[in-house]
PyMOL Python script that loads the backbone (N, CA, C, O; Angstrom):
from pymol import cmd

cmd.read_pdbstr("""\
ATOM      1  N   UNK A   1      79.940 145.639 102.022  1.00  0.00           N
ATOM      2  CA  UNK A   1      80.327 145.080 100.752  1.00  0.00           C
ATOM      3  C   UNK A   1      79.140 145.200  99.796  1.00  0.00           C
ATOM      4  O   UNK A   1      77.996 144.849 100.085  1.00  0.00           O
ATOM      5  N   UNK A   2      79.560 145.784  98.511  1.00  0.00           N
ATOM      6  CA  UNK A   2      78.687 146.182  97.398  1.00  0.00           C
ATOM      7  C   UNK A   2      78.372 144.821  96.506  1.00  0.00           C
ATOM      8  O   UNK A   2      77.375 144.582  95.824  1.00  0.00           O
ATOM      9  N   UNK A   3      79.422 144.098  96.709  1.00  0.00           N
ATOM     10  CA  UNK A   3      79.878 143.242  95.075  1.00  0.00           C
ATOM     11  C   UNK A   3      80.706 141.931  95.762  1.00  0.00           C
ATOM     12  O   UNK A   3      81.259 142.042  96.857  1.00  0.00           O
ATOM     13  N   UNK A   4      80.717 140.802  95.053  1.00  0.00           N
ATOM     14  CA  UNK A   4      81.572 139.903  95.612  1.00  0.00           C
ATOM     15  C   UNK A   4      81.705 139.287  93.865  1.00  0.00           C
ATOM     16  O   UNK A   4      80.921 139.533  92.948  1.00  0.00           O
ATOM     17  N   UNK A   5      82.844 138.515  93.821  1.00  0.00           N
ATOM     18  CA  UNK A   5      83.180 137.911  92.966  1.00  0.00           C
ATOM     19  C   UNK A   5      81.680 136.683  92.827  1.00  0.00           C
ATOM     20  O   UNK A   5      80.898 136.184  93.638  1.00  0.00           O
ATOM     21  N   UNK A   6      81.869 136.613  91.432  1.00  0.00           N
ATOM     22  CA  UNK A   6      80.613 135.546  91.185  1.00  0.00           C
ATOM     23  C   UNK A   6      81.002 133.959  91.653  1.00  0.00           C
ATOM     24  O   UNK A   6      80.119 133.177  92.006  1.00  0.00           O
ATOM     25  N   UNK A   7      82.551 133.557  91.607  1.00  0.00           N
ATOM     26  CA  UNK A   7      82.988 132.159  91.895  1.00  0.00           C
ATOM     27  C   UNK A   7      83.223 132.219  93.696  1.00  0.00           C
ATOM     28  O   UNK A   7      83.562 131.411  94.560  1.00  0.00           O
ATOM     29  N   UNK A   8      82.929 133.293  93.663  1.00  0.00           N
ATOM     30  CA  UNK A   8      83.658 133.406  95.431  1.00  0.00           C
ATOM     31  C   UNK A   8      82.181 133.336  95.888  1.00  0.00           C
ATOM     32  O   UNK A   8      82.028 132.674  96.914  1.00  0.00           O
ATOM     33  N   UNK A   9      81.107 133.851  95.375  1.00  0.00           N
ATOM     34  CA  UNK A   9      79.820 134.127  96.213  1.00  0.00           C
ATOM     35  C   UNK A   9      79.223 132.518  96.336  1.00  0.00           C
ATOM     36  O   UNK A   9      78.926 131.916  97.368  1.00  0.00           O
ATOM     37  N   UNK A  10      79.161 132.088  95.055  1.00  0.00           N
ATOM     38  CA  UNK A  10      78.568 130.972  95.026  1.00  0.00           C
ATOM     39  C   UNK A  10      79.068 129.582  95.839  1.00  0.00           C
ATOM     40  O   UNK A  10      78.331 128.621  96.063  1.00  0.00           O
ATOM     41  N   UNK A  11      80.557 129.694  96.252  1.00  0.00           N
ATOM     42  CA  UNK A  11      81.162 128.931  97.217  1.00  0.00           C
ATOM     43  C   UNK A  11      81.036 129.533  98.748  1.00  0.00           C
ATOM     44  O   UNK A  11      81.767 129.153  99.663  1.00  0.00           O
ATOM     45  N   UNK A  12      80.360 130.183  98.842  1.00  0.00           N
ATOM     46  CA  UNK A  12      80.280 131.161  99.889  1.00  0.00           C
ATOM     47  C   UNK A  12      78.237 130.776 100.205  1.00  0.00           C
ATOM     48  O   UNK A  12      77.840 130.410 101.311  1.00  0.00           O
ATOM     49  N   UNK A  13      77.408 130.948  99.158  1.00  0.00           N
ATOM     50  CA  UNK A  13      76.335 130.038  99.718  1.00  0.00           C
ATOM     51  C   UNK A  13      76.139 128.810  99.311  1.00  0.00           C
ATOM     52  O   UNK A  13      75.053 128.407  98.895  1.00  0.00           O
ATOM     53  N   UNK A  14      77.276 128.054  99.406  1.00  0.00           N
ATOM     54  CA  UNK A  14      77.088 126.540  99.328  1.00  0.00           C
ATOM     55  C   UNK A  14      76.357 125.994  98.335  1.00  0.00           C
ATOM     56  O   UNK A  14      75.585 125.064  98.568  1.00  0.00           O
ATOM     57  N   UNK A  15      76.545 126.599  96.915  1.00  0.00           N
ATOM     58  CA  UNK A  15      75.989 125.952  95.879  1.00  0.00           C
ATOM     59  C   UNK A  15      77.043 124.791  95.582  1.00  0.00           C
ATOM     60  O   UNK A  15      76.712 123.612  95.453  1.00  0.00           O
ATOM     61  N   UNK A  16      78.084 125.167  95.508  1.00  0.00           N
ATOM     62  CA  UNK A  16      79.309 123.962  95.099  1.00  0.00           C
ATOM     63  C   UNK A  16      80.258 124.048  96.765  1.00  0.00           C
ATOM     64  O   UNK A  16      80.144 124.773  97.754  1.00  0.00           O
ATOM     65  N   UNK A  17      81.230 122.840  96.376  1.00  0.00           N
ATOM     66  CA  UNK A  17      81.743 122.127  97.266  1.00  0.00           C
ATOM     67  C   UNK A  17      82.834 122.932  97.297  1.00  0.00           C
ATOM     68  O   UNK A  17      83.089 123.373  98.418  1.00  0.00           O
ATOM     69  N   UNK A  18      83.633 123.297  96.326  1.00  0.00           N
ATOM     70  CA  UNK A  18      85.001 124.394  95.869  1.00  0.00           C
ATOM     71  C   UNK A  18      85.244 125.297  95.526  1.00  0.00           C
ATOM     72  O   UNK A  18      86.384 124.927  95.248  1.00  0.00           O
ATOM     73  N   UNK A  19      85.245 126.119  95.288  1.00  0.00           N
ATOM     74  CA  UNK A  19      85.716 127.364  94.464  1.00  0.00           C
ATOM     75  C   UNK A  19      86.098 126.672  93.679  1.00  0.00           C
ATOM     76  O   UNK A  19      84.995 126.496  93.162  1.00  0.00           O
ATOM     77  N   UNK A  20      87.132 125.727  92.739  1.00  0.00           N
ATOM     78  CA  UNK A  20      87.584 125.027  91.836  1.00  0.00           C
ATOM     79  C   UNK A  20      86.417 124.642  91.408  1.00  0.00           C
ATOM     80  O   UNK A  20      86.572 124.513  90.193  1.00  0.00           O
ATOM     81  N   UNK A  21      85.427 124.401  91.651  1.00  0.00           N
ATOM     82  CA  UNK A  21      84.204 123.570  91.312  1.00  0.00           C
ATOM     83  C   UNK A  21      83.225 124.681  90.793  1.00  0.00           C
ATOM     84  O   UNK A  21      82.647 124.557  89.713  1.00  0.00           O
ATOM     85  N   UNK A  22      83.086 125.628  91.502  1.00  0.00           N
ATOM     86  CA  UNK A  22      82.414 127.566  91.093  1.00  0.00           C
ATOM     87  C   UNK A  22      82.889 127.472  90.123  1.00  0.00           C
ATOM     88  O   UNK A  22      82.090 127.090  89.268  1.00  0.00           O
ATOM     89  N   UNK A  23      84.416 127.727  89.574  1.00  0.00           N
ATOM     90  CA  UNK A  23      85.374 127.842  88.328  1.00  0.00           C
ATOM     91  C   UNK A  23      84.734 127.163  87.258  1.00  0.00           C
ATOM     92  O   UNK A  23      84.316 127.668  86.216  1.00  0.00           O
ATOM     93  N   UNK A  24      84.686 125.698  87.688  1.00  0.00           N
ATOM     94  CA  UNK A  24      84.646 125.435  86.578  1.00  0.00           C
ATOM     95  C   UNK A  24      82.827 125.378  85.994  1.00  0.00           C
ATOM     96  O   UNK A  24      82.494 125.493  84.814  1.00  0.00           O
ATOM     97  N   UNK A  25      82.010 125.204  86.995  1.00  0.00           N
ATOM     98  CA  UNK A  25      80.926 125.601  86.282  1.00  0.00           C
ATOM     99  C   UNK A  25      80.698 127.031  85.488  1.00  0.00           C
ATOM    100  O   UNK A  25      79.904 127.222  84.567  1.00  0.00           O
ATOM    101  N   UNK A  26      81.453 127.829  85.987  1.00  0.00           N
ATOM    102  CA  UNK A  26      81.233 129.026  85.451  1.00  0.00           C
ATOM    103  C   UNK A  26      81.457 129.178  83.811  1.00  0.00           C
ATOM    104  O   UNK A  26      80.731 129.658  82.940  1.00  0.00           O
ATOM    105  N   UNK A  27      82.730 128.585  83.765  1.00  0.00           N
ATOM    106  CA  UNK A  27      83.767 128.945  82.825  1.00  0.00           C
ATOM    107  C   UNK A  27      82.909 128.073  81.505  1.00  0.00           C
ATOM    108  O   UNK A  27      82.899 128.390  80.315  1.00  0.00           O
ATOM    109  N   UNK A  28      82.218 126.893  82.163  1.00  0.00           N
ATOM    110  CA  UNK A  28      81.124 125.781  80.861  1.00  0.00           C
ATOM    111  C   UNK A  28      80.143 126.497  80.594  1.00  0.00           C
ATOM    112  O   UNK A  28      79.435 126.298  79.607  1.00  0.00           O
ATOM    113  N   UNK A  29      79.957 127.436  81.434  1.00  0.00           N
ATOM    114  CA  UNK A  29      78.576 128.151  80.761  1.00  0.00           C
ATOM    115  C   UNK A  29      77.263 127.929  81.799  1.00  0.00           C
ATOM    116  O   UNK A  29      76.189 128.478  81.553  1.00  0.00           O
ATOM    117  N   UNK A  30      77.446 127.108  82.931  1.00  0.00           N
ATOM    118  CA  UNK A  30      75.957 126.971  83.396  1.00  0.00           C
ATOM    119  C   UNK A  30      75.816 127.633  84.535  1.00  0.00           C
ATOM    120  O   UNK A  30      75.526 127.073  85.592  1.00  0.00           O
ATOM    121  N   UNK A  31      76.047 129.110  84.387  1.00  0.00           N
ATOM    122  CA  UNK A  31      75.612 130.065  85.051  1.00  0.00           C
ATOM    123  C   UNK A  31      75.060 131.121  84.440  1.00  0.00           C
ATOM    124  O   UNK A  31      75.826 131.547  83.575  1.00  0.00           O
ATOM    125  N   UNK A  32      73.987 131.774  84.521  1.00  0.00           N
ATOM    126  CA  UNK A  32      73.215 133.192  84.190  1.00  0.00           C
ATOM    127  C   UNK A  32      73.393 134.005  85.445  1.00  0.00           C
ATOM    128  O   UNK A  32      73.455 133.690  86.633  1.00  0.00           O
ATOM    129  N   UNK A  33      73.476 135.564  84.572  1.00  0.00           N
ATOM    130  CA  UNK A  33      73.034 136.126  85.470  1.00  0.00           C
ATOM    131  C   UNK A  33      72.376 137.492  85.175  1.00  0.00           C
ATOM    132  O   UNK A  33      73.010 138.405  84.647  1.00  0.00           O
ATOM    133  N   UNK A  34      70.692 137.624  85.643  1.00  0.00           N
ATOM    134  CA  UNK A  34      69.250 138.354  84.662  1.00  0.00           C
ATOM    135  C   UNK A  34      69.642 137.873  83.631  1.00  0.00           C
ATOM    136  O   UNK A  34      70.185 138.694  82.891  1.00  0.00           O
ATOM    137  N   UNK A  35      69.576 136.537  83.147  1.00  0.00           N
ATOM    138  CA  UNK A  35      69.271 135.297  82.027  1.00  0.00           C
ATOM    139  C   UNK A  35      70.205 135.778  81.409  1.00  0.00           C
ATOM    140  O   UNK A  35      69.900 135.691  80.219  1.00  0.00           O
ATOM    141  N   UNK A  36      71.824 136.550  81.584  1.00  0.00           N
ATOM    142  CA  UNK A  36      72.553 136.654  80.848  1.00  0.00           C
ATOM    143  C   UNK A  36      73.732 135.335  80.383  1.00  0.00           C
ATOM    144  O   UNK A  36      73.466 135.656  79.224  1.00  0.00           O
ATOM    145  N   UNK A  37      74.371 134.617  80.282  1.00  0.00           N
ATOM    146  CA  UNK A  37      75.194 133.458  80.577  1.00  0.00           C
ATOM    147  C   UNK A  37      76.797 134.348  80.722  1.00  0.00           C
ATOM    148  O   UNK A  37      77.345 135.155  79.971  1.00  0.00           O
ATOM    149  N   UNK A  38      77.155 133.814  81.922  1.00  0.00           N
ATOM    150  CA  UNK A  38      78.429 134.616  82.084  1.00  0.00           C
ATOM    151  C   UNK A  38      79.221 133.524  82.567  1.00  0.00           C
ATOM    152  O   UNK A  38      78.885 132.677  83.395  1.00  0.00           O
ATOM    153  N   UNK A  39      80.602 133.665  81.797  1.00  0.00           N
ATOM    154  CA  UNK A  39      81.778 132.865  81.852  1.00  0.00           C
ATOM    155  C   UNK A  39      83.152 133.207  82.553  1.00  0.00           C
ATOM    156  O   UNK A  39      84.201 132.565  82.586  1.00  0.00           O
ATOM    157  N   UNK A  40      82.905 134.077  82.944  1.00  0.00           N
ATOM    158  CA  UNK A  40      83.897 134.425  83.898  1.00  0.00           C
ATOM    159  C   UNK A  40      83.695 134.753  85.344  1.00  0.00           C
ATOM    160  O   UNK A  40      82.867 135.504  85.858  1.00  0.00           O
ATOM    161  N   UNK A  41      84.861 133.846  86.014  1.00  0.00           N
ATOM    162  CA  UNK A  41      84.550 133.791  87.545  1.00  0.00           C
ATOM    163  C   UNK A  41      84.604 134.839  88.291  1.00  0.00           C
ATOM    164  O   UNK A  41      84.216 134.737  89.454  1.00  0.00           O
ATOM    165  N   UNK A  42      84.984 135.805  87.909  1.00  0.00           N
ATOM    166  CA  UNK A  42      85.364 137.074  88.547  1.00  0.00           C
ATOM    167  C   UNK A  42      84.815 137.865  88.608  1.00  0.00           C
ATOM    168  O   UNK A  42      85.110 138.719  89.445  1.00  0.00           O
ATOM    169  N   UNK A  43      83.280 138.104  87.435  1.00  0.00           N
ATOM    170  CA  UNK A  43      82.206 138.540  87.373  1.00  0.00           C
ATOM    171  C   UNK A  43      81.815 139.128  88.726  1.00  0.00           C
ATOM    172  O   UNK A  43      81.757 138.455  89.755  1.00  0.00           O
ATOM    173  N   UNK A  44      81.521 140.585  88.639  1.00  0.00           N
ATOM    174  CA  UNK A  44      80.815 140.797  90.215  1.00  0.00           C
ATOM    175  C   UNK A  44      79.670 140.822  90.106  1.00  0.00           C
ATOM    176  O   UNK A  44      79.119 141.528  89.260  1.00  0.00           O
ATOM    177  N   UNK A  45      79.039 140.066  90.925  1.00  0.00           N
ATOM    178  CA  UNK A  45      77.587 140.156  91.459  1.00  0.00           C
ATOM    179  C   UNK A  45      77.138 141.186  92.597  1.00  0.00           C
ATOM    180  O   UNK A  45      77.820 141.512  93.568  1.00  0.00           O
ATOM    181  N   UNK A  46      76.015 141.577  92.322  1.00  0.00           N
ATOM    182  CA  UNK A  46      74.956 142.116  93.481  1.00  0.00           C
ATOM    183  C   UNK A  46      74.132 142.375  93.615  1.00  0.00           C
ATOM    184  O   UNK A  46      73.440 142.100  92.634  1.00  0.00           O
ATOM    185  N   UNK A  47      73.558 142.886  94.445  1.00  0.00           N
ATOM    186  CA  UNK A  47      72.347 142.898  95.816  1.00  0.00           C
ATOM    187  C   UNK A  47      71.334 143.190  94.805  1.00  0.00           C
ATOM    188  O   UNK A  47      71.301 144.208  94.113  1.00  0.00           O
ATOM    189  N   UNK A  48      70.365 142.046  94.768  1.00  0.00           N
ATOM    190  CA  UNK A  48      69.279 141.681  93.403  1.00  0.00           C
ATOM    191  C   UNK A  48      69.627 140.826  92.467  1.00  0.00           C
ATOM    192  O   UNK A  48      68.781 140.022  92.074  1.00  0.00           O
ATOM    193  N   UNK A  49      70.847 140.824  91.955  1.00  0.00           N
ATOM    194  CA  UNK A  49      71.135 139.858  90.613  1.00  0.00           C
ATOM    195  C   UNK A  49      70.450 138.704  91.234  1.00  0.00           C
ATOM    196  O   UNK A  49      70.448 138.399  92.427  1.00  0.00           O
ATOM    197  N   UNK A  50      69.558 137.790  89.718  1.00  0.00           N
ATOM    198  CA  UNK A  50      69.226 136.907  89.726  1.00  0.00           C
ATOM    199  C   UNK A  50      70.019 136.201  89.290  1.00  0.00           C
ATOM    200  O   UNK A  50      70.711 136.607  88.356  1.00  0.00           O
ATOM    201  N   UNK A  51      70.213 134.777  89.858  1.00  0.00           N
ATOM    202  CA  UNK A  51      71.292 133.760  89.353  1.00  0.00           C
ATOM    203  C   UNK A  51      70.775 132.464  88.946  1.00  0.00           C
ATOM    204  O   UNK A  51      70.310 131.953  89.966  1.00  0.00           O
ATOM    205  N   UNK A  52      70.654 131.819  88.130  1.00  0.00           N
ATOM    206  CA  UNK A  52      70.312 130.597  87.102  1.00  0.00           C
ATOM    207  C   UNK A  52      71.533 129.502  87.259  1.00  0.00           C
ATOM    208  O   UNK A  52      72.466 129.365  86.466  1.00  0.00           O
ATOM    209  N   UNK A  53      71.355 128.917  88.208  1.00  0.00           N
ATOM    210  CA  UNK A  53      72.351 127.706  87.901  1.00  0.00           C
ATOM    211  C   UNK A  53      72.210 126.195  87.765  1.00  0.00           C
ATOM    212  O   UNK A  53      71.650 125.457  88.576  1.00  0.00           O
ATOM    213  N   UNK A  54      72.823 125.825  86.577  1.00  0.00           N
ATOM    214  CA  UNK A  54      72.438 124.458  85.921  1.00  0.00           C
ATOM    215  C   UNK A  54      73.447 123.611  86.468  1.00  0.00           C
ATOM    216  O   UNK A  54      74.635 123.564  86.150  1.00  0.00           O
ATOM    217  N   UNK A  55      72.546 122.633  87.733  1.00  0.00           N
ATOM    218  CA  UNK A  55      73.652 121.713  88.290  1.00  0.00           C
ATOM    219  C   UNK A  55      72.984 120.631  87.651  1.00  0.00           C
ATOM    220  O   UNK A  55      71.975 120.742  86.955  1.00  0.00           O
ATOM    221  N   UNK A  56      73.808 119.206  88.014  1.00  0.00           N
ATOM    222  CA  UNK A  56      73.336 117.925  87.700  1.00  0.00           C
ATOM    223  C   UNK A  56      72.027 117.371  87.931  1.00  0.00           C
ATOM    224  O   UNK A  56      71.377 116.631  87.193  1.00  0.00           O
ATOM    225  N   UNK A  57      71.701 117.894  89.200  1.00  0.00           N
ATOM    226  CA  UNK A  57      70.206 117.809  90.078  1.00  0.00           C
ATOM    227  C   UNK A  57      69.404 118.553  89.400  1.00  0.00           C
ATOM    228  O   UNK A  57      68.243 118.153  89.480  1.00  0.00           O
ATOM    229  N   UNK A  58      69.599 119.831  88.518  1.00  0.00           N
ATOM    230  CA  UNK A  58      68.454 120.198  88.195  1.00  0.00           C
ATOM    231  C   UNK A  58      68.886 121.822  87.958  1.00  0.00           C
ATOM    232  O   UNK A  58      70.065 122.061  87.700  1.00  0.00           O
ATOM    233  N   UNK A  59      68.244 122.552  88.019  1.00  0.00           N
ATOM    234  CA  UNK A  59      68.355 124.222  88.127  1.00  0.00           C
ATOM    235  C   UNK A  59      67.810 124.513  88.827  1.00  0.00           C
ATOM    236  O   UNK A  59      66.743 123.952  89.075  1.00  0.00           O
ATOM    237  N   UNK A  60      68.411 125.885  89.738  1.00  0.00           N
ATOM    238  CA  UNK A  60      68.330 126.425  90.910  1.00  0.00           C
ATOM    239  C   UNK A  60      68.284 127.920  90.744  1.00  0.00           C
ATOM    240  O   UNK A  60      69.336 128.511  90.499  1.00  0.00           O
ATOM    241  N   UNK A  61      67.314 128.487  90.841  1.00  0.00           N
ATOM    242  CA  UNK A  61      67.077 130.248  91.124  1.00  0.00           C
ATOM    243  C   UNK A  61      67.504 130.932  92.320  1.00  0.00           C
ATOM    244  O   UNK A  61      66.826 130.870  93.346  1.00  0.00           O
ATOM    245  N   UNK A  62      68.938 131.793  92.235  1.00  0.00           N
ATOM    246  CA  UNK A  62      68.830 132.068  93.528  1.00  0.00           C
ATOM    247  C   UNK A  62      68.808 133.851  93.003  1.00  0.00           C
ATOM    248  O   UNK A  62      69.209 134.373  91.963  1.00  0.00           O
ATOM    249  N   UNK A  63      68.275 134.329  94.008  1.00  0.00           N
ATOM    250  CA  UNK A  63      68.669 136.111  93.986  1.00  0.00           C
ATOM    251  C   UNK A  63      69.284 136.429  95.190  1.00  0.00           C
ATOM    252  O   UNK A  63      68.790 136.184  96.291  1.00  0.00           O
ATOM    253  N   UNK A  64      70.554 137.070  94.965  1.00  0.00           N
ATOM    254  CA  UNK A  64      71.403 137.523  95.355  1.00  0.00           C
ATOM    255  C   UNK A  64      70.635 138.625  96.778  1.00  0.00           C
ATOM    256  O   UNK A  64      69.892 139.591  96.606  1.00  0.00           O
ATOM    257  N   UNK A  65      71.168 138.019  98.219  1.00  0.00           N
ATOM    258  CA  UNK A  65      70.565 139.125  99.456  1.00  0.00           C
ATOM    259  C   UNK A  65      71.283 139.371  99.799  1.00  0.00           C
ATOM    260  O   UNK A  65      71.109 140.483 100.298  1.00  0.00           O
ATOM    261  N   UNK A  66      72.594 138.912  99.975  1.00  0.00           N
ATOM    262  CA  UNK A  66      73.629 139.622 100.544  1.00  0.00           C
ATOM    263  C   UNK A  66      75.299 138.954 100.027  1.00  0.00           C
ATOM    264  O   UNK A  66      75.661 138.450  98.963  1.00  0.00           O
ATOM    265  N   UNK A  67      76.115 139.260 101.451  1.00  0.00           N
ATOM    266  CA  UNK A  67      77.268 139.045 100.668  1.00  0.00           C
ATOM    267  C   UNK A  67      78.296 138.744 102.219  1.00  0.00           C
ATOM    268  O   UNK A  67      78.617 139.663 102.973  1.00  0.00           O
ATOM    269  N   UNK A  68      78.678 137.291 102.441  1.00  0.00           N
ATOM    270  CA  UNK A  68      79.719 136.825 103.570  1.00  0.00           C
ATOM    271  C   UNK A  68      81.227 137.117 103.350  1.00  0.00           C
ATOM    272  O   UNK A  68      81.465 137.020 102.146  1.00  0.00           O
ATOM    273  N   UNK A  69      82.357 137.447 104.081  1.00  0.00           N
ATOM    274  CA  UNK A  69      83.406 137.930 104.156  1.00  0.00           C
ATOM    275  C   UNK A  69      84.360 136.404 104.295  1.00  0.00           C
ATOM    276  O   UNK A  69      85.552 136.407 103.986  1.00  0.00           O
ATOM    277  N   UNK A  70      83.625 135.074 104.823  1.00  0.00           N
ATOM    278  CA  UNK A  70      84.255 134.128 104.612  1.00  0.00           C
ATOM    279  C   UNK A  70      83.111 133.242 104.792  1.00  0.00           C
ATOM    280  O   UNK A  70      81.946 133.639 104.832  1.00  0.00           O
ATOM    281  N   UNK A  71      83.629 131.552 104.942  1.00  0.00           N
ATOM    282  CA  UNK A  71      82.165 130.536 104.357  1.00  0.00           C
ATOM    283  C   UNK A  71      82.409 129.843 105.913  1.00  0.00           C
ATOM    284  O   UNK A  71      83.282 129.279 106.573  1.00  0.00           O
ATOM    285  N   UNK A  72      80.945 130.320 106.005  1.00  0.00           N
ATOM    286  CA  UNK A  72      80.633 129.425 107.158  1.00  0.00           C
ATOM    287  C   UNK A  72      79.658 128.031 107.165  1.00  0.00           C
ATOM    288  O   UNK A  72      79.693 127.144 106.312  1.00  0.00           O
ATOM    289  N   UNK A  73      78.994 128.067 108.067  1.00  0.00           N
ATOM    290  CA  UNK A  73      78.692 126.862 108.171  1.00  0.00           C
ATOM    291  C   UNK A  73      76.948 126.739 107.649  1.00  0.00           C
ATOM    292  O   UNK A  73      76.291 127.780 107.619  1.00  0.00           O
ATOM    293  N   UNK A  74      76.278 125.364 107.245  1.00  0.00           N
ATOM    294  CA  UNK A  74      75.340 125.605 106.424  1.00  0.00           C
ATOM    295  C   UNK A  74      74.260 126.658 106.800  1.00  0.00           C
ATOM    296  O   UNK A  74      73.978 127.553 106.004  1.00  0.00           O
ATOM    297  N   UNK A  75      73.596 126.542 108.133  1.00  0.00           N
ATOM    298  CA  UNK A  75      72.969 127.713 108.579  1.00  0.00           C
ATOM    299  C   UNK A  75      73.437 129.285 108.496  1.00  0.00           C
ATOM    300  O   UNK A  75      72.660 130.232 108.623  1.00  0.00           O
ATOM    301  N   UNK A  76      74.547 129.367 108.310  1.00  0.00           N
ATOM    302  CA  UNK A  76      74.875 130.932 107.884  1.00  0.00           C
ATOM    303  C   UNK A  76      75.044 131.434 106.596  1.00  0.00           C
ATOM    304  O   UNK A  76      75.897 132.276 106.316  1.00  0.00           O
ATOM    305  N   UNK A  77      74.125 130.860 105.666  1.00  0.00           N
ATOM    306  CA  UNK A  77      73.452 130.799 104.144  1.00  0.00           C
ATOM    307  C   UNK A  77      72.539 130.980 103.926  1.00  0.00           C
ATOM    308  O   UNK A  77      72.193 131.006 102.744  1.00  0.00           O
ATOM    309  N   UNK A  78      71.426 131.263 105.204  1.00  0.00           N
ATOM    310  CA  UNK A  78      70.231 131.775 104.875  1.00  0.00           C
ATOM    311  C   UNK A  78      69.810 133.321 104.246  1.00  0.00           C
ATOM    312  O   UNK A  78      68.768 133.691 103.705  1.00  0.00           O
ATOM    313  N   UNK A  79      71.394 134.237 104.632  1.00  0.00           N
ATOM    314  CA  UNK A  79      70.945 135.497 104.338  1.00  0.00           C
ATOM    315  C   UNK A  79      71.554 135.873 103.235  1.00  0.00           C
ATOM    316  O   UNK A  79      71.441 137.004 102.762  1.00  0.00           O
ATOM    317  N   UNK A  80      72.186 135.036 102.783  1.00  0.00           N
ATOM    318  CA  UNK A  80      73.172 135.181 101.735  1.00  0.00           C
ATOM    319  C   UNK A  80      72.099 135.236 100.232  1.00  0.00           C
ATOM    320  O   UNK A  80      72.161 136.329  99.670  1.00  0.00           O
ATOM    321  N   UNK A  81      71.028 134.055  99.462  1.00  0.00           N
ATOM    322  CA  UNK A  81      70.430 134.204  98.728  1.00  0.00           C
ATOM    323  C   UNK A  81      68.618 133.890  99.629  1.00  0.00           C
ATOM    324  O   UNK A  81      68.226 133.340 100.658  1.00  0.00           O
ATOM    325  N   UNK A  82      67.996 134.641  98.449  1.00  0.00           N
ATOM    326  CA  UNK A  82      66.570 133.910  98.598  1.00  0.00           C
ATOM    327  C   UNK A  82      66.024 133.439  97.277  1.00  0.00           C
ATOM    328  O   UNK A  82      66.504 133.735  96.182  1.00  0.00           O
ATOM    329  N   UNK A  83      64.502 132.335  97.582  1.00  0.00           N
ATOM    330  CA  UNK A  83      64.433 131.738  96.119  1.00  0.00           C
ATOM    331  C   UNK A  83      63.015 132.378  95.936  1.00  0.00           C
ATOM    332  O   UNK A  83      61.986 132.346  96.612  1.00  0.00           O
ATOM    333  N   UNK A  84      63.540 133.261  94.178  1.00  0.00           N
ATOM    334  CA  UNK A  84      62.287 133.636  93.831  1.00  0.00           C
ATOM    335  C   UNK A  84      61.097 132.816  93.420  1.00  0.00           C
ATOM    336  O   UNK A  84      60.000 133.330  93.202  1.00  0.00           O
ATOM    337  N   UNK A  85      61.364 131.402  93.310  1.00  0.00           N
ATOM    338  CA  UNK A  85      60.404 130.650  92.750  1.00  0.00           C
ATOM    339  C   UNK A  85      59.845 130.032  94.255  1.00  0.00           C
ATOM    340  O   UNK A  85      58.868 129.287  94.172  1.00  0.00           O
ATOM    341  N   UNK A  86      60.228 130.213  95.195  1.00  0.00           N
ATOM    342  CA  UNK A  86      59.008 129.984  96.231  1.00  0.00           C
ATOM    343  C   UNK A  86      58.026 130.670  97.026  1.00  0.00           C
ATOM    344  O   UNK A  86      58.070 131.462  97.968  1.00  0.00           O
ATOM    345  N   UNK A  87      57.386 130.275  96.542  1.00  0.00           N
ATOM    346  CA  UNK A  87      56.109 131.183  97.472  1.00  0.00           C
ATOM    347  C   UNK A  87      56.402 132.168  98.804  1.00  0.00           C
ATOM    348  O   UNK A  87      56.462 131.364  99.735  1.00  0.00           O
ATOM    349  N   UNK A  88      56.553 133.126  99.191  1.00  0.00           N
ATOM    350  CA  UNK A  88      56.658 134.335 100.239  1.00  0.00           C
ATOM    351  C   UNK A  88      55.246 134.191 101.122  1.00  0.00           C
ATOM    352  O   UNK A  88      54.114 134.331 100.659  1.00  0.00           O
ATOM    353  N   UNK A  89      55.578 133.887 102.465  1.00  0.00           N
ATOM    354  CA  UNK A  89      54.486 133.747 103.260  1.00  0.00           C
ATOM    355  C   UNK A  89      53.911 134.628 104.116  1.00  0.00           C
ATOM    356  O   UNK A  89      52.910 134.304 104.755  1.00  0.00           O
TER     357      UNK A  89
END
""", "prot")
cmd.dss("prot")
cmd.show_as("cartoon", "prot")
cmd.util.cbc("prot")
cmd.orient("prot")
């Protein structure tokens, strides 16, 4: 897989609780992607896009590493994004 939907990926590494919940952050605006703001859920993402997302807690950098075929469980989210704002050891 090249591309995954942008509302499907992000329910897929456990940024939100729903896909209904992906939706609707998307659709308000508090998603970037390479600091673009994109409003539609259907948006495809991939392998590199940087993603900017403005939750309640705060904002979260993720870049896009890969891409799951369905949502598993929290440990099978590690390969899915990594965060450019932390230090590489």
């Amino acid at each position: 897989m090249e591309r995954q939907r942008l509302d499907k990926w992000l329910w897929h590494a456990r940024v939100v609780r729903a896909r209904s919940s992906a939706v609707a952050l998307i659709e308000a605006g508090h998603v970037r992607i390479n600091g673009a703001r994109e409003k539609s859920p259907g948006h495809a993402v991939k392998l590199g896009d940087v993603l900017t997302v403005s939750l309640d807690g705060g904002v979260r950098i993720l870049q896009v590493a890969g891409f799951a075929e369905r949502r598993g469980d929290a440990s099978s989210v590690t390969g899915l994004y990594t965060d450019p704002s932390q230090p590489k050891d």
